[in-house]
C-alpha positions in Angstrom: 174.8 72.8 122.9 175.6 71.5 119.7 179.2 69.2 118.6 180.6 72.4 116.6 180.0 74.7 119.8 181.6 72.6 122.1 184.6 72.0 119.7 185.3 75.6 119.3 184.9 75.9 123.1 187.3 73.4 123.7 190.0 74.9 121.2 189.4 78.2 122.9 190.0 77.8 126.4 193.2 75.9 124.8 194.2 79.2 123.2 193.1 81.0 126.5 195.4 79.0 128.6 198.1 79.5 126.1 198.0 83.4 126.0 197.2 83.8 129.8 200.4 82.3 130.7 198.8 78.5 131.7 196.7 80.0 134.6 193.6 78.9 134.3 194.5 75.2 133.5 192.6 72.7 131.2 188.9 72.8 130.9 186.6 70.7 128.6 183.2 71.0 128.1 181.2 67.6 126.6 177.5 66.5 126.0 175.6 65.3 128.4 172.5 63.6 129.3 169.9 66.2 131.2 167.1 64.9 133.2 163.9 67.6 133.0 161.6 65.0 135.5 160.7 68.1 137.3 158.3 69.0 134.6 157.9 66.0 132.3 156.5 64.1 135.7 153.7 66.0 135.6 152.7 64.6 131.8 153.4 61.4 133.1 151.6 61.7 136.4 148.4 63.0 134.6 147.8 60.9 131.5 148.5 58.1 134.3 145.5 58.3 136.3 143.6 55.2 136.5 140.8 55.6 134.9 139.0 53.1 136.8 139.1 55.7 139.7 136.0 56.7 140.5 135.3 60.4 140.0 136.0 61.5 144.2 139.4 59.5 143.9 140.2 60.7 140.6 139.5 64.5 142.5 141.6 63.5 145.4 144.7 62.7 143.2 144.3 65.0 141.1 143.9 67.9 143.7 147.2 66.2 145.4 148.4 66.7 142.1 147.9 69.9 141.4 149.7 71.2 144.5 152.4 69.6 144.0 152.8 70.3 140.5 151.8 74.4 141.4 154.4 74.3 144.3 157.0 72.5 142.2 156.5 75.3 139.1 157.0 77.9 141.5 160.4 77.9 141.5 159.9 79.1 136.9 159.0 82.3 137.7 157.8 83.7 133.8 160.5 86.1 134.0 163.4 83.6 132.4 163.6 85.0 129.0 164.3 88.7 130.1 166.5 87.3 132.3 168.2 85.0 129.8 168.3 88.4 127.7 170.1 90.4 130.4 172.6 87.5 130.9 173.3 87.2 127.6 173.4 91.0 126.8 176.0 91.0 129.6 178.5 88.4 128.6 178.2 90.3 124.9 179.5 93.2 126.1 181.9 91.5 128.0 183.3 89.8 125.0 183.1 93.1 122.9 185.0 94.7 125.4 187.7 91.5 125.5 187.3 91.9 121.9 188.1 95.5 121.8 190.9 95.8 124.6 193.0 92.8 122.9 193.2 95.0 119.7 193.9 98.1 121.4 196.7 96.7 123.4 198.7 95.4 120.2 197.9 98.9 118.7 199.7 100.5 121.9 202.2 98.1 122.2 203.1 98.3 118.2 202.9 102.5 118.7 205.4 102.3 121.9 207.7 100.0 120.6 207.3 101.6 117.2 208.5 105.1 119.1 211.3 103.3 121.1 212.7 101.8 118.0 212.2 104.7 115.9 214.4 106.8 118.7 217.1 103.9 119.3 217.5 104.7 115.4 217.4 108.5 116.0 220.2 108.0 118.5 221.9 106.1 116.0 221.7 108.3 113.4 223.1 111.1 115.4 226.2 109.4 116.2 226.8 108.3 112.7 226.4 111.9 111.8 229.2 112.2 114.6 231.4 110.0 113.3 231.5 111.8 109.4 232.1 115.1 111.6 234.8 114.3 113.1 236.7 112.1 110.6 236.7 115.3 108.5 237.4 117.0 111.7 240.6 114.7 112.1 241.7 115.3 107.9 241.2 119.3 108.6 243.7 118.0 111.4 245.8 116.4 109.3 245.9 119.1 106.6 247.2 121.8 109.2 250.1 119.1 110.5 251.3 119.5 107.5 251.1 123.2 107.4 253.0 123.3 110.8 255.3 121.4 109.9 255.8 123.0 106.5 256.4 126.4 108.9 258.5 124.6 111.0 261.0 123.4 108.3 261.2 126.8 107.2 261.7 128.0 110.9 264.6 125.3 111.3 266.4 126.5 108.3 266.1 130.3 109.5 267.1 129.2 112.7 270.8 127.8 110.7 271.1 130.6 108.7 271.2 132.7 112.5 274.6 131.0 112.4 277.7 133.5 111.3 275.3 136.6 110.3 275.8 140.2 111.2 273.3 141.8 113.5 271.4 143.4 110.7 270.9 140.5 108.9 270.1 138.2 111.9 267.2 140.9 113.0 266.3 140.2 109.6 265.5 136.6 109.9 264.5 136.9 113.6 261.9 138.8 112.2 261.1 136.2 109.5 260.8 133.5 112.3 258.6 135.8 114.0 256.2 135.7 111.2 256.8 132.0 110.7 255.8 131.7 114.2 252.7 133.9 114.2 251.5 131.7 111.0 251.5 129.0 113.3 250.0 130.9 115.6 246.9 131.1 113.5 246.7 127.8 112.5 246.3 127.3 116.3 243.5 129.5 116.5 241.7 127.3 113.8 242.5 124.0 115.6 240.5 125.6 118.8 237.2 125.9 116.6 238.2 122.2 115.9 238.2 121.5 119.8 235.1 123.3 120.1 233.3 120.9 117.9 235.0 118.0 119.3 233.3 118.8 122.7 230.0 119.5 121.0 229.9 116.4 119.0 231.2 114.4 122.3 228.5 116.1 124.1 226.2 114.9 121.7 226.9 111.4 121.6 227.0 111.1 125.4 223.3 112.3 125.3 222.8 109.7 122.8 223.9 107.3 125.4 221.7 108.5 128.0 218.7 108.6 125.7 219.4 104.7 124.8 219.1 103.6 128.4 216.0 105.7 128.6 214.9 103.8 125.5 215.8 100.4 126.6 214.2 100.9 130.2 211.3 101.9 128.6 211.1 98.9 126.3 211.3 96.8 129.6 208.5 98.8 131.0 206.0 98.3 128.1 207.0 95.1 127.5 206.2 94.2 131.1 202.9 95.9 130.9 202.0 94.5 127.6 202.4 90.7 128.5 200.4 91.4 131.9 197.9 93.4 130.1 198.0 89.7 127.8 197.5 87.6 130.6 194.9 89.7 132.2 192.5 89.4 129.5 193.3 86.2 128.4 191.7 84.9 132.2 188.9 87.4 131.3 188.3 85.5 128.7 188.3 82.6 130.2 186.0 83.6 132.5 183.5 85.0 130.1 184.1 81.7 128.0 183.0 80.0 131.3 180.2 81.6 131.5 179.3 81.5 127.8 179.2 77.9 128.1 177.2 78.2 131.1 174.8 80.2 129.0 174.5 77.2 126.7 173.9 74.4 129.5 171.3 76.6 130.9 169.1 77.4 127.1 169.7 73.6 126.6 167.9 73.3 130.0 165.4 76.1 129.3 164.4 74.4 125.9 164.0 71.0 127.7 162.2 72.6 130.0 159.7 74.2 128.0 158.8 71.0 125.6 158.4 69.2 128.7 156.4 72.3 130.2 154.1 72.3 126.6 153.6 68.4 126.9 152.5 68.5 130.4 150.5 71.6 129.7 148.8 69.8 127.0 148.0 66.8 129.2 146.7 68.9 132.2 144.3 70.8 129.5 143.3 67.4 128.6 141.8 66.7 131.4 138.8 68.7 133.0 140.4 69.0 137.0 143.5 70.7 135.7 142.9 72.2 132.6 142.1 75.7 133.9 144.0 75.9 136.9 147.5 74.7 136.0 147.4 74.7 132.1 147.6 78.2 131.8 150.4 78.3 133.9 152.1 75.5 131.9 151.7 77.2 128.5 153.4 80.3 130.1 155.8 78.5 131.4 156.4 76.7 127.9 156.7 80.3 126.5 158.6 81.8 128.6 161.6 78.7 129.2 161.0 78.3 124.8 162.1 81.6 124.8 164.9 82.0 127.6 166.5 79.0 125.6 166.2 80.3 121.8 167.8 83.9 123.7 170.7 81.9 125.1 171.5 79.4 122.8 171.3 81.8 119.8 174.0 83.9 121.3 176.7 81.3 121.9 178.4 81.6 118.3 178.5 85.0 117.8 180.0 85.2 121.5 182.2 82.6 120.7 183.5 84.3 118.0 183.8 87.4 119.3 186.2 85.7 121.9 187.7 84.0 119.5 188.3 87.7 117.6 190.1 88.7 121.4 192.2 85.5 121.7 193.3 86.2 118.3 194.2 89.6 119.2 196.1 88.8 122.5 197.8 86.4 120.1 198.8 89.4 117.8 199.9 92.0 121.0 202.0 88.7 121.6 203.6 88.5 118.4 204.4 92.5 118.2 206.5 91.8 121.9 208.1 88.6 120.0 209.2 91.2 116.7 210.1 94.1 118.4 212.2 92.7 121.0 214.4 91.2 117.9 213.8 94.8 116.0 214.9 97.0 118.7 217.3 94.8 119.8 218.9 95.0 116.0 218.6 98.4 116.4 220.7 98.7 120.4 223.3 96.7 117.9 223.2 99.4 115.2 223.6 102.0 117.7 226.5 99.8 119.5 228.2 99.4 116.4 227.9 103.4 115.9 229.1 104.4 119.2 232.2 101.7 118.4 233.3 103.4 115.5 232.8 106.8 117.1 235.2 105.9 119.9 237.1 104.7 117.0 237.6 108.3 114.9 237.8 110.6 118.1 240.9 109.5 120.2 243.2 110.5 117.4 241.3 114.2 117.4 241.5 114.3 121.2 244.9 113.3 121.1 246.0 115.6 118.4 244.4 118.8 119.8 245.7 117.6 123.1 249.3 117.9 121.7 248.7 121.7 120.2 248.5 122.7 123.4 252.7 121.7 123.7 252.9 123.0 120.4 251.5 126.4 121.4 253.9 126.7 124.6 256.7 126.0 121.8 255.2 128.8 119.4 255.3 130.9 123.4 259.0 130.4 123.9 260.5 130.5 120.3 258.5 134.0 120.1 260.4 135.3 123.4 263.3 134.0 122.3 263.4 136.2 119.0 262.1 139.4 121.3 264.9 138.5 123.7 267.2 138.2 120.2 266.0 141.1 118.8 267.0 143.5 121.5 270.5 142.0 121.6 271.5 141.7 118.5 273.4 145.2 118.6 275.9 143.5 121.1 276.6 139.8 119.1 279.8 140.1 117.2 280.4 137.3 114.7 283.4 136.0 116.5 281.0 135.3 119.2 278.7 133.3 117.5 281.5 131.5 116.0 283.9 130.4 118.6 280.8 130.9 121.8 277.8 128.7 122.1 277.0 129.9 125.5 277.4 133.5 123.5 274.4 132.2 120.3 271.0 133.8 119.6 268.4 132.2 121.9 266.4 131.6 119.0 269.2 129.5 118.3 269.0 127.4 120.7 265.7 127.2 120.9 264.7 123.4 120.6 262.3 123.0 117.4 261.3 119.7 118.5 258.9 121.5 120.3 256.6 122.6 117.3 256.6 118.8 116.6 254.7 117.4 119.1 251.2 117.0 116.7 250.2 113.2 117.0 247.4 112.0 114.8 
């Protein structure tokens, strides 16, 4: 093989043992001398026949020599080039398929992780969509404190001017309260559509959760799969590399082989004992070990690169893990932060809806008070109400801190 070859052999198995996690080790491949005696010899043994031999000794060595050289030869059988072709046909598809399964793996790992972020975002979104809900949840909230207690101010003062009226006029403003009372009533009706989207939009958000765990387990799952998906092919690389350079020892041997193989068969043609019975065979050897060697040698670059094209990709399905795992884990923050600043705007909404629920037990007793009120006002006297407290309306003494129990 030539210097450039084994350069960008060495450089890849460097890059191999990088991607496949350091397993296969270091490996260098250098020039070195080849000895092709079992051919050349024969040259040599044939142009050195004495020629002072006379023509039986000259027949004798030459028939010894012959032998040998047919029962060393034996071992080239004229099928090397189609075999060289089938070797190196293999190790190309092996590389295409390297090749082709390092780019396919960044594509799935860039399409999962690109579907796990994009649904850690979708999660996100929801919950920010929560959190505008339910602050305007928590003004309409607001907004209808301020009704109530608006309502109960009035009911407070009506509930005063109980104090020294006739029965006619208190049944008056019992009545009033009454309709103070049901206002509030309403308003509480309203404030339970509130609570019904406070449990949808909790509901919600808690699926959100769920589907972020589901998210981030899955991340851990495809990133596991990607890097041994990495590693695997990276050693398949390796090997094929190995093999590759392999290919180029053997074509350096084969092209040895057969300028050796021509020279001898030149020699043995040369002379008139072996130049029809082992010439021929030489010239086919020549061919055939000529051509086994242009076969292999001639596919070591383009099978480098094509390796080189997979290593590169590996690299790349190693980057994507690298990026994603800093995109997706910004985006697990974004959805944090989200969730932090739902928890955030819905305890004062639970806690205010919480306290209607006092409120409406208030709105329950003040209302049977002024029933109660109402069928006993025939039997007050004025003198009662002044000079009796056990003898007052009980809307009187009803307790109207009890419509005040809205916290926001």
């Amino acid at each position: 093989m030539s210097g450039n070859n084994i350069s960008e052999l060495n450089n890849l198995f460097a890059q191999i043992n990088q991607v496949s996690g350091g397993q296969i080790g270091s490996q260098t491949f250098a020039n070195g001398s080849m000895s092709f005696n079992d051919v050349a010899w024969f040259s040599n043994a044939v142009q050195g026949l004495s020629a002072d031999s006379t023509p039986e000794q000259k027949a004798a060595n030459i028939q010894g020599l012959v032998k040998k050289a047919l029962s060393l030869f034996e071992k080239f059988a004229n099928q090397e080039a189609k075999a060289a072709q089938k070797e190196v046909n293999n190790q190309t598809k092996k590389a295409n398929d390297i090749q082709k399964k390092s780019e396919e793996v960044g594509v799935k790992l860039e399409g999962n992780f690109t579907d796990i972020a994009s649904s850690i975002e979708e999660q996100s979104s929801i919950v920010a969509n929560a959190v505008e809900q339910i602050q305007e949840t928590q003004k309409s909230l607001e907004e209808k404190q301020k009704q109530i207690e608006e309502l109960v101010k009035q009911i407070e003062e009506k509930q005063k001017s109980l104090e020294g009226k006739t029965p006619e006029e208190q049944a008056v403003i019992l009545g009033e309260i009454q309709g103070l009372a049901s206002q509030i009533s309403d308003i509480g009706i309203t404030i339970q559509e509130d609570n019904e989207t406070l449990q949808n939009l909790t509901a919600a958000v808690e699926n959100t959760s769920k589907s972020i765990d589901e998210a981030t387990e899955q991340m851990t799952v495809v990133e596991q799969d990607g890097i041994g998906q990495i590693q695997q092919l990276g050693q398949q690389a390796a090997e094929v590399t190995t093999e590759v350079t392999q290919t180029g020892v053997t074509g350096g041997t084969n092209k040895a082989t057969g300028i050796a193989a021509e020279k001898a068969a030149n020699a043995a043609s040369s002379n008139v004992f072996t130049g029809t019975s082992v010439a021929p065979k030489l010239y086919q050897l020549a061919q055939d070990q000529s051509a086994a060697g242009n076969t292999r040698i001639s596919s070591i670059a383009g099978n480098i690169n094509r390796i080189a094209q997979g290593i590169g990709g590996l690299n790349n399905a190693t980057q994507i893990i690298g990026n994603f795992q800093n995109t997706i884990g910004a985006a697990v923050d974004n959805y944090a932060t989200a969730y932090g600043s739902w928890n955030t705007a819905v305890e004062p909404v639970i806690t205010s809806i919480g306290s209607f629920t006092t409120i409406a037990e208030g709105v329950e007793e003040l209302n049977e008070a002024v029933e109660t009120d109402l069928k006993s006002t025939g039997a007050v006297t004025d003198k009662d109400n002044e000079n009796n407290d056990e003898e007052k309306l009980q809307t009187q003494k009803f307790d109207i801190n009890k419509l005040r129990q809205f916290g926001l």
